[in-house]
mmCIF file of the N, C-alpha and C atoms, coordinates in Angstrom:
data_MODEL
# 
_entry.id   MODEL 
# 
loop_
_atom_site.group_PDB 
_atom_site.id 
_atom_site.type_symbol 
_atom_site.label_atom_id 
_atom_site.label_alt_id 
_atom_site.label_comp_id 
_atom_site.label_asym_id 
_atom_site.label_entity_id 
_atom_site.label_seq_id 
_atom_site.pdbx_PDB_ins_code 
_atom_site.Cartn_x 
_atom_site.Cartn_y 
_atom_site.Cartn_z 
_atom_site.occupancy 
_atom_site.B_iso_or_equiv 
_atom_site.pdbx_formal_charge 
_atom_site.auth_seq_id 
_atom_site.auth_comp_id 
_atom_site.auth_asym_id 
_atom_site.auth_atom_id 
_atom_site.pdbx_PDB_model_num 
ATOM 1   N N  . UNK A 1 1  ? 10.706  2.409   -13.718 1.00 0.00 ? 1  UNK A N  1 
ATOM 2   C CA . UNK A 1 1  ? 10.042  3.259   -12.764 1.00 0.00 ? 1  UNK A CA 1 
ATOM 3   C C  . UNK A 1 1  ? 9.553   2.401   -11.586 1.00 0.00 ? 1  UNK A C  1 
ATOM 4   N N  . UNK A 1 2  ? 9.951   2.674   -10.176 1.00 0.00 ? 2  UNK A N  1 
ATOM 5   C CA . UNK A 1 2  ? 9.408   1.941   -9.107  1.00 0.00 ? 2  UNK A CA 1 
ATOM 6   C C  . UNK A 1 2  ? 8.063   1.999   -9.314  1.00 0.00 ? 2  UNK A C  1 
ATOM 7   N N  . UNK A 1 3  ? 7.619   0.827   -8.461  1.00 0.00 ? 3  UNK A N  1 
ATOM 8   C CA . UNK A 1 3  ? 5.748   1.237   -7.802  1.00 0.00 ? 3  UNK A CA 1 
ATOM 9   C C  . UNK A 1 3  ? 5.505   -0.209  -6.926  1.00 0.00 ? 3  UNK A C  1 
ATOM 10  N N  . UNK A 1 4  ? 4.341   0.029   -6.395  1.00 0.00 ? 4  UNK A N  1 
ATOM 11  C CA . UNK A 1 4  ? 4.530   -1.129  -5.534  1.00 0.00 ? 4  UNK A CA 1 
ATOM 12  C C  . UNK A 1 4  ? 3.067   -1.506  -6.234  1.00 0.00 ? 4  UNK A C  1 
ATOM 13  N N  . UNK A 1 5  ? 3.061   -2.988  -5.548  1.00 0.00 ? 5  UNK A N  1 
ATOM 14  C CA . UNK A 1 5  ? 1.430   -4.222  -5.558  1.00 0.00 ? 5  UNK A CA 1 
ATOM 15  C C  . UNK A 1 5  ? 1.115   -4.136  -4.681  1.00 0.00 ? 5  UNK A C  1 
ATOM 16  N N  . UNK A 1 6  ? -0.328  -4.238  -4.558  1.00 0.00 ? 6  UNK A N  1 
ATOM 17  C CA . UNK A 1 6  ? -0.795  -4.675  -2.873  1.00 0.00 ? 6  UNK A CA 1 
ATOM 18  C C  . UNK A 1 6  ? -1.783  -5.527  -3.071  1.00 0.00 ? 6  UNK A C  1 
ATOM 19  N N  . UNK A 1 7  ? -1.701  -6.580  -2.208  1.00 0.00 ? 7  UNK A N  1 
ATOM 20  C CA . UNK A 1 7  ? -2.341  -7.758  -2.569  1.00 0.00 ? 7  UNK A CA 1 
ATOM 21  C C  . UNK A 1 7  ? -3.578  -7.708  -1.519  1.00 0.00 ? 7  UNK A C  1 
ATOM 22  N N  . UNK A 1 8  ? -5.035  -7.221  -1.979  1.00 0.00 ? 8  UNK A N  1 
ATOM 23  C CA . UNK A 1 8  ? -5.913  -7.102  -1.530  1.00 0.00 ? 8  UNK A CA 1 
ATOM 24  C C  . UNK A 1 8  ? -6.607  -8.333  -0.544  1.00 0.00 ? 8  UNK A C  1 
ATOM 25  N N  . UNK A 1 9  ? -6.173  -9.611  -0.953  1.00 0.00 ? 9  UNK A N  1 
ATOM 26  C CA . UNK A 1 9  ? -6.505  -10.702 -0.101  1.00 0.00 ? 9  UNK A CA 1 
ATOM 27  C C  . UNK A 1 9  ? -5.474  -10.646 1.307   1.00 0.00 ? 9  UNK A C  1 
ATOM 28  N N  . UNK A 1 10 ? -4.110  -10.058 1.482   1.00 0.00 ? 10 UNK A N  1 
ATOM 29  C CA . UNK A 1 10 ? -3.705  -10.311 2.255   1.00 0.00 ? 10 UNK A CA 1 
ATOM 30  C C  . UNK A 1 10 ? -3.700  -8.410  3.058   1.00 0.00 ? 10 UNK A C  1 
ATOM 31  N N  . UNK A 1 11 ? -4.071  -7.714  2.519   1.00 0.00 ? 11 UNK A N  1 
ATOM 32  C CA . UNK A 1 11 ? -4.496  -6.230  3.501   1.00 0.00 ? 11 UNK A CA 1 
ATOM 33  C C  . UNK A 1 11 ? -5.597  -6.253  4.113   1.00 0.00 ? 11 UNK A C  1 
ATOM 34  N N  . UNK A 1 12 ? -5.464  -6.068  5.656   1.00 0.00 ? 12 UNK A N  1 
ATOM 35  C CA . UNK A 1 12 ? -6.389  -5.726  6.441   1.00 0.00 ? 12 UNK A CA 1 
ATOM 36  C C  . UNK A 1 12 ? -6.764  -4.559  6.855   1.00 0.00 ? 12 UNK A C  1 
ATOM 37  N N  . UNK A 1 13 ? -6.232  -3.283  5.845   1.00 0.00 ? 13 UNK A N  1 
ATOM 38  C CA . UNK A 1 13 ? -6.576  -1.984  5.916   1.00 0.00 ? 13 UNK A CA 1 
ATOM 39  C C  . UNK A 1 13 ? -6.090  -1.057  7.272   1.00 0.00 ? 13 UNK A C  1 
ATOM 40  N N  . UNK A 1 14 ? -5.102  -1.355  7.975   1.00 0.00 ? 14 UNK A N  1 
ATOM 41  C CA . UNK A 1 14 ? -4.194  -1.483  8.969   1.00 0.00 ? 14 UNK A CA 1 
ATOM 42  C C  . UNK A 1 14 ? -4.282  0.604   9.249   1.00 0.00 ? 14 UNK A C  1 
ATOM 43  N N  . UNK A 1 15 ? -3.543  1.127   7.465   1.00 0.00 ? 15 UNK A N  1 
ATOM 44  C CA . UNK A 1 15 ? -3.108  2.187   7.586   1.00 0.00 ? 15 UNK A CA 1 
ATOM 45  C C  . UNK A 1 15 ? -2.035  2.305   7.755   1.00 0.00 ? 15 UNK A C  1 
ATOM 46  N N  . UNK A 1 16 ? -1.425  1.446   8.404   1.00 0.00 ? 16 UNK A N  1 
ATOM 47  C CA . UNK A 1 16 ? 0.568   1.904   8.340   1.00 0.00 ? 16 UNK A CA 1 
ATOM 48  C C  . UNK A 1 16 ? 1.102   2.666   7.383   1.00 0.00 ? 16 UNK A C  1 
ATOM 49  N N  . UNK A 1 17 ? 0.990   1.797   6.585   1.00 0.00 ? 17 UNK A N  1 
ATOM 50  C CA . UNK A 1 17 ? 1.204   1.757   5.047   1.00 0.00 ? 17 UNK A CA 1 
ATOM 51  C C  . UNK A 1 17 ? 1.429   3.361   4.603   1.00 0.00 ? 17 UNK A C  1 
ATOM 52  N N  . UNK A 1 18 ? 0.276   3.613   4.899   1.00 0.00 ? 18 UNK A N  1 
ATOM 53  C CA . UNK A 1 18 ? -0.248  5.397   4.710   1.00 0.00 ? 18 UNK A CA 1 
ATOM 54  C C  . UNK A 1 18 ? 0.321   6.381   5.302   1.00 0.00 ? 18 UNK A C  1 
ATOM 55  N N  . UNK A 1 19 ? 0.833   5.669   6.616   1.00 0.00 ? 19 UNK A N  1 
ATOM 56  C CA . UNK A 1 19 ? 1.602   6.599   7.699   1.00 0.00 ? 19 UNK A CA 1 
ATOM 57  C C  . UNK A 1 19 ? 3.271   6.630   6.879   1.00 0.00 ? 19 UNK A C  1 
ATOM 58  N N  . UNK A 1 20 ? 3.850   5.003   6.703   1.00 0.00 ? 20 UNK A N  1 
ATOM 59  C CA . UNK A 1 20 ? 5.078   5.455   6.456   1.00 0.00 ? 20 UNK A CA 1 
ATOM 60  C C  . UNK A 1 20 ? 5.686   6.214   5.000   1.00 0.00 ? 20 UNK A C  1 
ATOM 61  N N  . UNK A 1 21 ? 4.504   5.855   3.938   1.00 0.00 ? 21 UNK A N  1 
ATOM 62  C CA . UNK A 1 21 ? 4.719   6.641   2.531   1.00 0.00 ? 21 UNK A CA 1 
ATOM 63  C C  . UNK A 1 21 ? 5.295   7.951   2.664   1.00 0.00 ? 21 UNK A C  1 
ATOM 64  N N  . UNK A 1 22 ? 6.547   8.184   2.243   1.00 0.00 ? 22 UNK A N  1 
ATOM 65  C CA . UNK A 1 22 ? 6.770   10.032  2.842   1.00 0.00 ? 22 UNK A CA 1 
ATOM 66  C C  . UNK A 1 22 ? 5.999   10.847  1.465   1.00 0.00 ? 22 UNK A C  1 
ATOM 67  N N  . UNK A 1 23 ? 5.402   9.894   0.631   1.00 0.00 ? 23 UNK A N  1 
ATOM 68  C CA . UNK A 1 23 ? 4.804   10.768  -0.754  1.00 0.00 ? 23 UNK A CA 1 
ATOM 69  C C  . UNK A 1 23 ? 3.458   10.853  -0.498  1.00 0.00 ? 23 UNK A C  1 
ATOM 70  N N  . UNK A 1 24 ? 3.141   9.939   0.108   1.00 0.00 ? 24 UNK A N  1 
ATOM 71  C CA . UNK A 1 24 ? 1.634   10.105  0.300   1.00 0.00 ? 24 UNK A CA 1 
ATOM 72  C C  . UNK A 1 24 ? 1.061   9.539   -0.685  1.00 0.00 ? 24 UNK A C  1 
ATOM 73  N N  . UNK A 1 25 ? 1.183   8.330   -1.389  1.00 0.00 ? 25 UNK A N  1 
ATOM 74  C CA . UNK A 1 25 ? 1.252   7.386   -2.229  1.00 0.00 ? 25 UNK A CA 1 
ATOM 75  C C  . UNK A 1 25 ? 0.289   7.021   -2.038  1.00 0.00 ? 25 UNK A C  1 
ATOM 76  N N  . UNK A 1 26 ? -0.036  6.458   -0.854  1.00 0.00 ? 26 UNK A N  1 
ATOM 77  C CA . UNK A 1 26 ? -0.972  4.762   -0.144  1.00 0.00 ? 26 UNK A CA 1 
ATOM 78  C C  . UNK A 1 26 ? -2.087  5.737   0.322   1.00 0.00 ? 26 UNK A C  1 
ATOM 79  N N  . UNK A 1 27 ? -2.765  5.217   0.323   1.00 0.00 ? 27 UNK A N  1 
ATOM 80  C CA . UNK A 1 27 ? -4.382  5.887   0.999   1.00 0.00 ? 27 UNK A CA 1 
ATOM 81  C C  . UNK A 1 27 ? -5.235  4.435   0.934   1.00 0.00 ? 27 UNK A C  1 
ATOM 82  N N  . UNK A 1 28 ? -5.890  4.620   2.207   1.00 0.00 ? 28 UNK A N  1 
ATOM 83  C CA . UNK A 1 28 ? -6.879  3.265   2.114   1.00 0.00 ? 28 UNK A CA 1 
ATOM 84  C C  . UNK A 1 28 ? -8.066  3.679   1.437   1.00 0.00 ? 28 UNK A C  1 
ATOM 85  N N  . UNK A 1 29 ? -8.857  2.818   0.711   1.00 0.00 ? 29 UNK A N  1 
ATOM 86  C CA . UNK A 1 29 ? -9.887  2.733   -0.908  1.00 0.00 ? 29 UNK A CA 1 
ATOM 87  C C  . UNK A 1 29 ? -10.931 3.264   0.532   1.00 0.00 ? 29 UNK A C  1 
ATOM 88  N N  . UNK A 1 30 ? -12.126 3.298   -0.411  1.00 0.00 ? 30 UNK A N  1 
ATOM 89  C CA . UNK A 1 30 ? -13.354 4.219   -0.223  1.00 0.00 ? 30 UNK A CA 1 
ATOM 90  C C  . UNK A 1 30 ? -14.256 2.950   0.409   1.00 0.00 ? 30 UNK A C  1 
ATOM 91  N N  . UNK A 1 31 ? -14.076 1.721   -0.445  1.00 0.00 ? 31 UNK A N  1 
ATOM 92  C CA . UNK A 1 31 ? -15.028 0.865   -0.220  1.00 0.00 ? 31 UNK A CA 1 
ATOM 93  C C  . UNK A 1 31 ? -14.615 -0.571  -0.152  1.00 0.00 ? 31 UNK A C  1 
ATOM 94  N N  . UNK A 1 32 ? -14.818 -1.037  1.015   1.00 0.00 ? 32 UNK A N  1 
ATOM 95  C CA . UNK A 1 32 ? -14.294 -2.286  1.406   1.00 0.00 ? 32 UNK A CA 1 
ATOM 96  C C  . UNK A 1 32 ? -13.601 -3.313  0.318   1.00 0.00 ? 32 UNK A C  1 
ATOM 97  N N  . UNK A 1 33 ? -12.824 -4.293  0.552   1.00 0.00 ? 33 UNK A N  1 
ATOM 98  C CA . UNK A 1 33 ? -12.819 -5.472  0.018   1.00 0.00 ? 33 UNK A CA 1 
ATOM 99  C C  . UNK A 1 33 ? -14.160 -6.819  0.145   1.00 0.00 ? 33 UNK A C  1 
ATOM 100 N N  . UNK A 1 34 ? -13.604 -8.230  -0.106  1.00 0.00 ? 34 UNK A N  1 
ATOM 101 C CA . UNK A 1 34 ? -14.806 -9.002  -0.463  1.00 0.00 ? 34 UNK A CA 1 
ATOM 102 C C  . UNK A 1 34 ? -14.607 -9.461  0.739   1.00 0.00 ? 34 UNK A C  1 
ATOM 103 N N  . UNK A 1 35 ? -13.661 -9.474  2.065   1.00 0.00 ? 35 UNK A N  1 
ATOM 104 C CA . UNK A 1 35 ? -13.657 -9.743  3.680   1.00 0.00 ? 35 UNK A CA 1 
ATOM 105 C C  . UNK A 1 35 ? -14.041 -8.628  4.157   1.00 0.00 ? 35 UNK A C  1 
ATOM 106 N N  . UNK A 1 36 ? -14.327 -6.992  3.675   1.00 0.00 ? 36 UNK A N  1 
ATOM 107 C CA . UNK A 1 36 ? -15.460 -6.270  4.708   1.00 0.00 ? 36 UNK A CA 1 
ATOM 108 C C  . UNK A 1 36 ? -13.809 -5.156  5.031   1.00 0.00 ? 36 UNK A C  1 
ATOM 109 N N  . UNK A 1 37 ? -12.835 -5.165  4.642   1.00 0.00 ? 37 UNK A N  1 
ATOM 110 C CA . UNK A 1 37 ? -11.594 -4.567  4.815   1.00 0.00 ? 37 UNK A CA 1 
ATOM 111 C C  . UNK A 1 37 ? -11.589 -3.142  4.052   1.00 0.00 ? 37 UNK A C  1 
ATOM 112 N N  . UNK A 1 38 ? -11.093 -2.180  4.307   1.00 0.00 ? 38 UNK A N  1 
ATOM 113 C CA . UNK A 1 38 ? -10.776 -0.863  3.729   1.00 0.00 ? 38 UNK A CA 1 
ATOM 114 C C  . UNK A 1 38 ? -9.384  -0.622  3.184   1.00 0.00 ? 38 UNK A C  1 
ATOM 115 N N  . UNK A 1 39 ? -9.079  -1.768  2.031   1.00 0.00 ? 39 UNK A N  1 
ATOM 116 C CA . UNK A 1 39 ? -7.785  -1.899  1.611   1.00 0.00 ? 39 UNK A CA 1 
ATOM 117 C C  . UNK A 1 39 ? -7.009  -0.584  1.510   1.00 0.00 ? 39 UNK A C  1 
ATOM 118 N N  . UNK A 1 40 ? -5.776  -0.706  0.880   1.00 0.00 ? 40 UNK A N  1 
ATOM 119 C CA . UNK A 1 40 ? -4.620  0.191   0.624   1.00 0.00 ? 40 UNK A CA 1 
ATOM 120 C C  . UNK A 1 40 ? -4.842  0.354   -0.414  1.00 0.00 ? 40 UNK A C  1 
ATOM 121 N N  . UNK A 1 41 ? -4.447  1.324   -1.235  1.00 0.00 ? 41 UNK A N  1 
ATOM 122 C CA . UNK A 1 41 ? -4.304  1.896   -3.415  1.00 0.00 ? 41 UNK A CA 1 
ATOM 123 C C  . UNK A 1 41 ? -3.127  2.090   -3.054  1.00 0.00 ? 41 UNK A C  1 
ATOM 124 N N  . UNK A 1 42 ? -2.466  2.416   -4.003  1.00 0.00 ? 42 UNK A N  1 
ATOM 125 C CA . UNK A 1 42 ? -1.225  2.898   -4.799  1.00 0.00 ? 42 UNK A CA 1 
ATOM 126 C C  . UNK A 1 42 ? -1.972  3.714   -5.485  1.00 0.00 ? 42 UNK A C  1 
ATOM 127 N N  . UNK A 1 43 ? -1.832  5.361   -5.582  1.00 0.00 ? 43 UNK A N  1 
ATOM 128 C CA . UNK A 1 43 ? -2.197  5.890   -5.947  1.00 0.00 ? 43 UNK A CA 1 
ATOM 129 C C  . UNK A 1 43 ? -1.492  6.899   -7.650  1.00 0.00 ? 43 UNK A C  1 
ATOM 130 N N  . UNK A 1 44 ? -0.042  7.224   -7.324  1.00 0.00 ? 44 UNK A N  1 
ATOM 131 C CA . UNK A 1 44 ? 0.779   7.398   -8.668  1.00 0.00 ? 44 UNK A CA 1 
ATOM 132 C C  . UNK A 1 44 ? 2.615   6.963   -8.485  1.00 0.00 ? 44 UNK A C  1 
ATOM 133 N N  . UNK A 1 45 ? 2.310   6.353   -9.909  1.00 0.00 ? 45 UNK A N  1 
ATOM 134 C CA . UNK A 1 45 ? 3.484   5.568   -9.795  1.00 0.00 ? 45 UNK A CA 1 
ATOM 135 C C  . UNK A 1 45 ? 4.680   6.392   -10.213 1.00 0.00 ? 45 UNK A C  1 
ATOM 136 N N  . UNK A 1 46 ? 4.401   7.096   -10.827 1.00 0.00 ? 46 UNK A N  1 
ATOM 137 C CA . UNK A 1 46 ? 5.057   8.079   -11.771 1.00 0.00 ? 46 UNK A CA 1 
ATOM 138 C C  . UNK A 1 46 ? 6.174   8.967   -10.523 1.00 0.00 ? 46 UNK A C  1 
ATOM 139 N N  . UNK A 1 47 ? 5.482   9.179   -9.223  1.00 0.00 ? 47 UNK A N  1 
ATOM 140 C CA . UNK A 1 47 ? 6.067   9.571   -7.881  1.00 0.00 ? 47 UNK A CA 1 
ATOM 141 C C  . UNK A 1 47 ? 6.846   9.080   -6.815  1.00 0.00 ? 47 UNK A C  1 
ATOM 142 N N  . UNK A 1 48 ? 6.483   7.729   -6.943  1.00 0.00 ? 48 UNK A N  1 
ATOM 143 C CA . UNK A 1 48 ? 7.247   6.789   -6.551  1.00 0.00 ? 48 UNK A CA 1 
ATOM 144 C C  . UNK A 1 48 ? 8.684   6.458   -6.324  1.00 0.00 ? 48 UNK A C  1 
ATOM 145 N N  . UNK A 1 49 ? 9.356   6.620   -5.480  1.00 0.00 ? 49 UNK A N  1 
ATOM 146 C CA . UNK A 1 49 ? 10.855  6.597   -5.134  1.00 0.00 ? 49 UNK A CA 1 
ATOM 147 C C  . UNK A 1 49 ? 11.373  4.810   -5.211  1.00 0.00 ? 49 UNK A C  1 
ATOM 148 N N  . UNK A 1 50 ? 10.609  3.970   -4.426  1.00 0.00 ? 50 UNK A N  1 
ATOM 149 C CA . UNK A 1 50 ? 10.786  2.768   -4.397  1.00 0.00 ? 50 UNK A CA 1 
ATOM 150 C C  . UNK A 1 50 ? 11.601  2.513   -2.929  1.00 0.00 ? 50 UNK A C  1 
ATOM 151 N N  . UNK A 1 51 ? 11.286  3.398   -2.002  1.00 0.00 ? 51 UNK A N  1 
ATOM 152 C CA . UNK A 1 51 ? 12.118  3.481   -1.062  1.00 0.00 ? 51 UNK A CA 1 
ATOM 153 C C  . UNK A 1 51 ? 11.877  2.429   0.278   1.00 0.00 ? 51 UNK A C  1 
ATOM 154 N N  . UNK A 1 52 ? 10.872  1.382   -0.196  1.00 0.00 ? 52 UNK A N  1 
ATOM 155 C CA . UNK A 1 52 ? 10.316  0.523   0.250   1.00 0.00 ? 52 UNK A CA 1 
ATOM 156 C C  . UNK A 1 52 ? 9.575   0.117   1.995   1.00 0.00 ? 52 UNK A C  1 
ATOM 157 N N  . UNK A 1 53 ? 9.423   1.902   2.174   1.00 0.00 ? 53 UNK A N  1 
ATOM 158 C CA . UNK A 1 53 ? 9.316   1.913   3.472   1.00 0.00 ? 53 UNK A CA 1 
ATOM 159 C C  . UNK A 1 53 ? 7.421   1.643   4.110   1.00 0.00 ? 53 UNK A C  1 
ATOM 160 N N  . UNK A 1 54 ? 6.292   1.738   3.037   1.00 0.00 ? 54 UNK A N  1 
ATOM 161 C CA . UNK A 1 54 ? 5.325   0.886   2.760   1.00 0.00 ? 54 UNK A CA 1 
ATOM 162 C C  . UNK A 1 54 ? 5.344   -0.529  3.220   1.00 0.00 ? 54 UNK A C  1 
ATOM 163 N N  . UNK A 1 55 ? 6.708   -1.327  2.152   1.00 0.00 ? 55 UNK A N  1 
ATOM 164 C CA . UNK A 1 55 ? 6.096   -2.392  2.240   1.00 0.00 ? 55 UNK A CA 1 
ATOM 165 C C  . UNK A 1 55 ? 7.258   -3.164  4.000   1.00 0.00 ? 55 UNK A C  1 
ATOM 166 N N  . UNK A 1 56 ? 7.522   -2.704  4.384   1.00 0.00 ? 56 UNK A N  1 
ATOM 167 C CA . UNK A 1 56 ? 8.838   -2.919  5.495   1.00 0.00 ? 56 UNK A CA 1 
ATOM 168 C C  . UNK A 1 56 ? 7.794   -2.057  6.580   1.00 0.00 ? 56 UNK A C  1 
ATOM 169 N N  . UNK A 1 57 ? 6.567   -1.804  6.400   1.00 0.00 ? 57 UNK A N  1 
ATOM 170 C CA . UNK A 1 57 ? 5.955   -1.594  7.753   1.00 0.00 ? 57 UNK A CA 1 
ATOM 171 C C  . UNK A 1 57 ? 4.200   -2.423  7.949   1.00 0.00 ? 57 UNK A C  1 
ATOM 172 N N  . UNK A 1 58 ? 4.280   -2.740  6.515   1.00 0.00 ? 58 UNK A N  1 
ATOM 173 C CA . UNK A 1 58 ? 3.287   -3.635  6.512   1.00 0.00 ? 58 UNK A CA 1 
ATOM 174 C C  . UNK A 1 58 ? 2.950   -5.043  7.202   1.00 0.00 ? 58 UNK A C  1 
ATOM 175 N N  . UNK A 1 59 ? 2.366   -5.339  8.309   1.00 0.00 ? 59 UNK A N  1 
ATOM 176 C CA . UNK A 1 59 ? 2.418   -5.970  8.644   1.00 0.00 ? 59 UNK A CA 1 
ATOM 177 C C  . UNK A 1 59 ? 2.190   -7.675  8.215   1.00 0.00 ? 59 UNK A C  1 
ATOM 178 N N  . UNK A 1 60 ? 1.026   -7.417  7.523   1.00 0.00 ? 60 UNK A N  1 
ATOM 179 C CA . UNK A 1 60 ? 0.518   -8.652  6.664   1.00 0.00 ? 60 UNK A CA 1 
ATOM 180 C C  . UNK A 1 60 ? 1.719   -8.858  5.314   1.00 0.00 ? 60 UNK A C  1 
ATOM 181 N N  . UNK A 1 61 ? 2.686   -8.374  4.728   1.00 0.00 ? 61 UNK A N  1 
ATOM 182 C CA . UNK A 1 61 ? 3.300   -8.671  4.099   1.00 0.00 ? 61 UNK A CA 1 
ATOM 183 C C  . UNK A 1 61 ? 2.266   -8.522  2.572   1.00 0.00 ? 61 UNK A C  1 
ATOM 184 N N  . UNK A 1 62 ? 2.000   -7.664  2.810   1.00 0.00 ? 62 UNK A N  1 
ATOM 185 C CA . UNK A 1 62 ? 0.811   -7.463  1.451   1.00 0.00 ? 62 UNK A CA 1 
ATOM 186 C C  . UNK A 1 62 ? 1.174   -6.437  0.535   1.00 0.00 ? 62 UNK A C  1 
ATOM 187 N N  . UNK A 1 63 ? 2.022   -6.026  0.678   1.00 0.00 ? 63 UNK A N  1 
ATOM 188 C CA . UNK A 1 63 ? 2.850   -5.190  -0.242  1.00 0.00 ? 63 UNK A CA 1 
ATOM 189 C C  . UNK A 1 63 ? 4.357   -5.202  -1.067  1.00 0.00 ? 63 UNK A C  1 
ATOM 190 N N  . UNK A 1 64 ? 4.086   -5.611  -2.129  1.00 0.00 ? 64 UNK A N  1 
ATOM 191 C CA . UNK A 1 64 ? 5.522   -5.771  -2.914  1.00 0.00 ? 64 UNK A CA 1 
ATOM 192 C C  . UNK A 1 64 ? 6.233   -4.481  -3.567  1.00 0.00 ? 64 UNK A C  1 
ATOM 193 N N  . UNK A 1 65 ? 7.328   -4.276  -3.860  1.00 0.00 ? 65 UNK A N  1 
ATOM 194 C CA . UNK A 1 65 ? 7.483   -2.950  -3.916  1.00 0.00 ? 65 UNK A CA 1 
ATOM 195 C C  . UNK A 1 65 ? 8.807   -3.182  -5.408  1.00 0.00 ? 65 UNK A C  1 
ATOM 196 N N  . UNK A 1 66 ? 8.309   -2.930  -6.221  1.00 0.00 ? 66 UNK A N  1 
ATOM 197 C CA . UNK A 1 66 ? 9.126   -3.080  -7.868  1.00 0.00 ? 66 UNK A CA 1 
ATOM 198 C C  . UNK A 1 66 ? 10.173  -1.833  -8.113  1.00 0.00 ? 66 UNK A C  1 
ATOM 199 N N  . UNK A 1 67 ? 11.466  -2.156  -8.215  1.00 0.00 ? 67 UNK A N  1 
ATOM 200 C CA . UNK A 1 67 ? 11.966  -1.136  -8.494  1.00 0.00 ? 67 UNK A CA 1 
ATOM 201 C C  . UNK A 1 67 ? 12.705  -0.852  -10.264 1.00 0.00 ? 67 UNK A C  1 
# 
């Protein structure tokens, strides 16, 4: 089953991420990281296509995407 990682040290809470999900997967968290950031979730994996268009707009390269 696809799903992706997101590596909280390297997200700067950008939002791309959120824009290019066509599932609506990614949503940025409620409450900062430990740099003051409004990271990305992965929210269900189970929905997940793996179509890797998340991590191919991410700028920081903070998203790995498992297929």
């Amino acid at each position: 089953m696809p799903h992706i990682v997101i590596d909280e040290a390297r997200c700067k809470g950008c939002g791309l991420c959120t824009i290019a999900c066509p599932k609506k997967l990614v949503a940025l968290s409620d409450s900062p990281n430990s740099m003051g950031f409004t990271v990305a979730v992965f929210s269900d994996a189970s929905q997940c296509t793996g179509c890797t268009l998340c991590a191919e707009m991410c700028p920081d390269v903070a998203i790995t995407v498992f297929k």
